[in-house]
C-alpha positions in Angstrom: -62.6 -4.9 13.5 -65.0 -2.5 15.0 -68.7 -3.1 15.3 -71.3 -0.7 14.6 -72.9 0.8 17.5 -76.3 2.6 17.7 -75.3 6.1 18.5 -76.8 9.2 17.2 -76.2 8.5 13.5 -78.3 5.3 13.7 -81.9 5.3 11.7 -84.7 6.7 12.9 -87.7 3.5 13.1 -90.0 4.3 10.5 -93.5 5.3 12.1 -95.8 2.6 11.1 -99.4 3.4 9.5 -98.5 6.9 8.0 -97.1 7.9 4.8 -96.7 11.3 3.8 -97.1 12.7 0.1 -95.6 16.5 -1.6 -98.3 18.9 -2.4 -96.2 21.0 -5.0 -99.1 23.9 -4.8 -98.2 24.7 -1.5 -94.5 23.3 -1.4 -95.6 21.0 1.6 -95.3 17.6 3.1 -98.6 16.2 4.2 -99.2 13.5 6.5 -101.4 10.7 5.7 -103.0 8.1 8.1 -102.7 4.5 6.0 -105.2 3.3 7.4 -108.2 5.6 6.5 -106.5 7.6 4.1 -107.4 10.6 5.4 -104.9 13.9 5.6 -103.7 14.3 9.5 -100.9 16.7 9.8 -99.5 19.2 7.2 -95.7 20.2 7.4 -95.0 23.7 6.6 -91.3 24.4 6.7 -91.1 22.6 3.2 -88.8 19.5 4.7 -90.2 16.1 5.2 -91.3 13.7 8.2 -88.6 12.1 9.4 -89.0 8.3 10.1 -91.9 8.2 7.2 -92.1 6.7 4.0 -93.0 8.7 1.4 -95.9 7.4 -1.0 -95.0 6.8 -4.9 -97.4 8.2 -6.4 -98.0 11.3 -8.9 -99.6 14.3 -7.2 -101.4 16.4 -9.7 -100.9 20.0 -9.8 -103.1 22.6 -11.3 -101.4 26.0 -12.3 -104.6 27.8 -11.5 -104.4 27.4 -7.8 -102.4 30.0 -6.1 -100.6 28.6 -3.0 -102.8 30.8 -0.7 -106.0 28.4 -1.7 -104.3 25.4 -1.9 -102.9 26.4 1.9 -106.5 26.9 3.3 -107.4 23.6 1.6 -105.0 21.8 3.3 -105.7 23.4 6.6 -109.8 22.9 6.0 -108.8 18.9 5.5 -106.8 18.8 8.5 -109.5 20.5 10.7 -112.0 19.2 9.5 -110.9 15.1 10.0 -109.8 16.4 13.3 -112.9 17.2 14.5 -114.6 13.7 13.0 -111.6 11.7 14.4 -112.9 13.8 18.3 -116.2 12.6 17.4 -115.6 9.4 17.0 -113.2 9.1 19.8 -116.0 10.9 22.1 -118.8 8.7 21.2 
């Protein structure tokens, strides 16, 4: 009997204190810091995280949002918590 080894088809850990959630306006995974709840890090190749748990819950979409403004919404939540997160890491 052979026993399983951890070679390159083993699981990827699961990155602890993120979750990510599926904006269908934009066809995007987002990143989301558990913690503070906050938007970190959009992904825009339409694929998922890998190693992070997606959150069950029901993203509402609104048809009247083209997916230009719901991409520079995304991007304006991301900048914008960057730059509170460097302020806070400054002071």
């Amino acid at each position: 009997m052979e026993v399983a080894s951890k070679g390159k088809s083993s699981r990827k850990p699961v990155a602890k204190g993120f979750t990510q959630v599926f904006n269908p306006a934009t066809g995007n995974y987002l990143k989301r810091d558990t913690e503070t709840g906050k938007f970190i890090e959009v992904k825009k190749d339409g694929k998922p995280f890998e190693g992070i748990p997606k959150e069950k819950a029901i993203v509402l979409f609104n048809p009247g949002i083209s997916k230009e403004t719901a991409s520079k919404a995304e991007e304006a939540i991301i900048q914008y918590n960057l730059k509170k997160y460097a302020r806070l890491k400054a002071a």
